[in-house]
Each structure stands twice: as structure tokens, then as C-alpha cells.
Phi, psi and omega in degrees: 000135169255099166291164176202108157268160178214130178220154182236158177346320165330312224275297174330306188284025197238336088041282213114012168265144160266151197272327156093281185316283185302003166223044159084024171046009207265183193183106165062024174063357167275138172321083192338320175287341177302340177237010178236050193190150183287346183290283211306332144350285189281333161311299186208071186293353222246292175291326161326286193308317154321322194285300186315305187301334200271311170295342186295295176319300178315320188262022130286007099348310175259167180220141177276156198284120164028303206276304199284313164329276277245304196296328190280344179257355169265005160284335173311321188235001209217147144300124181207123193259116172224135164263130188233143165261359201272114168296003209253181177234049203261327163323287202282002174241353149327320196082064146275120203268317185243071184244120189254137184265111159305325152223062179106190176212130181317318174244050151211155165245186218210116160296107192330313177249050166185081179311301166304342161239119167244130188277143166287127183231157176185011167242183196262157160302087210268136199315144143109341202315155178208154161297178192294016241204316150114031180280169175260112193251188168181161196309120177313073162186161215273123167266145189292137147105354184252162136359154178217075199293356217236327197313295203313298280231324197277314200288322161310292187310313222273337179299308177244051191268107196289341196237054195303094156230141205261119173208113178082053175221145183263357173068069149228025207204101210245145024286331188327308200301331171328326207299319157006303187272002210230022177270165165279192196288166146096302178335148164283163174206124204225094175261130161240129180194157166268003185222063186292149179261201202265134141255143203284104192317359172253054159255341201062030201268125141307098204233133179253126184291049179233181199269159177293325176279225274304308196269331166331291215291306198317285171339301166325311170301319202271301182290352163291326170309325182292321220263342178292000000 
């Protein structure tokens, strides 16, 4: 059996990360893209470096969940994939062995003009900071308005996937939510959420109202079951 999960903030927020979306988006009374794009960037880098650094910490902080436990333990018996829009490493400290992140990661920075080189980070970032290199770096993540350069890659995994499952994402935040759309005939497709967003009903989607810790480990059980 081939799993593929694709997850979203939900999952994170169960954690104890703020999700930023679910609390009226705001930062510092600024709109969360004001601190997430390159123009806000180029504006106020200062307050960027804020945002980051204060999420940086905050998940130095946090243990993944259940949810994450669960996905990570479907390696025993299934080939397993998980695609994340979650900037955190809460997947890889689960112990999920294949996690491709769409947009970007938390604890790493980017040299500003050489996009491909990144550095591991986990202190905070300081406006001018540079690498041994004397490059200009900023926080390793997909900003509204760049490129989500991870997609082909997403798309391939979800493409062979026997086993789909969508958890803690509200499907509003595209290209990712597309990926959706893209199994093949015949997948299972499993939304787990408490607030599931829309999917289009000739998907054959299952969709269970519940938190990622409560419906993984249940799932886990029914497809380790599939698999004896």
C-alpha cells in the first residue's frame, strides 16, 4: 500500500502552533501577508524578522501530536509520504522518514540571491545578517506571491498514491489544495478534519469530522488491518 498524507495547519495546531489563519490573521494588528511576501519584506524586514523569529521559537517549544505519531507509524507496515503546507518539523521528529514541505521550513534560512543555499537555523535572524559567504539571508519559506517550486514533486507523490489522506487543511490555499484533484482512478481519499472544507462530491472522499489526534491513530489501525 502506498500512503501519501497532505496536511495543514490543523494538525500543527493541535501542537500548540498558532495557525495565524484561525485567529483573525493578523500579527502585530498587521494582516499575516504583510509579513509573509516579498514586497512586506522589502518594507519592513525588520518586522518580518519578528514574525519569524517568534514562530521559530514558539516550535522550539512544541511535540508533535498524536496525529503526527500515527502517520509516522504507518511506516511499519505501508510506503509513506507526507506533503505538508506546515513550515514546522513536527512530521520529521514524529519520525515520518518522507516529508516534502511546500512551503518552505522554519529552521532553516536561504541566502537571498542563491535560493538553493540553506543553512540549518534555530536562533533568531537578524535584519542585514549574512552568511560565511558574505551573502544576505532570510527565513527558507514560500511567501504569498513566490513560486511553490516543491509542486511537481507533490504532484508525482499524490499521482501514485493508493491511499490519499487530507488532514487539517481548509482546501483554500492553492496551488497546494489542486494536489487534491490529481489521484489516480480507483484511490481511497480519507479528509480528516473538524471543519472540513469543500470537496467536490464525485471524488469518492470519506471525510471524517474530527481532530488529526483523534482520527490518524483510528485510521492507522483500519489500514494496518487493510494490509494483513
Amino acid at each position: 500500500m502506498h500512503i501519501v498524507a497532505f496536511t495543514g495547519a490543523g494538525i500543527s495546531a493541535e501542537s500548540g502552533l498558532s495557525t495565524f489563519r484561525g485567529q483573525g490573521g493578523l500579527w502585530e494588528n498587521q494582516p499575516v501577508h504583510k509579513v509573509a511576501s516579498p514586497e512586506a519584506f522589502k518594507q519592513d524586514p525588520a518586522m518580518v524578522m519578528r514574525f519569524y523569529n517568534a514562530r521559530r521559537k514558539q516550535l522550539l517549544q512544541v511535540e508533535p501530536n498524536p496525529g503526527h505519531h500515527a502517520l509516522a507509524q504507518m511506516e511499519t507496515f505501508a510506503k509513506v509520504k507526507v506533503v505538508t503546507q506546515n513550515v514546522d518539523d513536527l512530521h520529521e521528529r514524529a519520525g515520518s522518514s518522507q516529508v516534502l514541505h511546500l512551503h518552505g521550513e522554519l529552521l532553516k534560512v536561504r541566502a537571498i540571491d542563491a535560493p538553493k543555499v540553506i543553512y540549518p537555523w534555530t536562533q533568531d535572524l537578524q535584519v542585514g545578517q549574512t552568511d560565511p559567504e558574505g551573502r544576505l539571508l532570510r527565513p527558507h519559506i514560500v511567501w504569498f506571491g513566490e513560486a511553490v517550486t516543491e509542486m511537481p514533486k507533490a504532484l508525482e507523490w499524490v499521482q501514485e498514491a493508493d491511499v490519499l489522506i487530507v488532514c487539517g487543511t481548509s482546501l483554500q490555499v492553492y496551488p497546494a489544495a489542486g494536489l487534491l484533484y490529481e489521484t489516480k482512478p480507483g484511490a481511497k481519499i480519507y479528509y480528516i478534519d473538524p471543519d472540513p472544507g469543500y470537496m467536490h462530491p464525485n471524488r469518492g472522499v470519506e471525510t471524517r469530522t474530527v481532530t488529526a489526534s483523534f482520527g490518524l491513530p483510528k485510521l492507522k489501525v483500519e489500514l494496518e488491518n487493510l494490509c494483513r
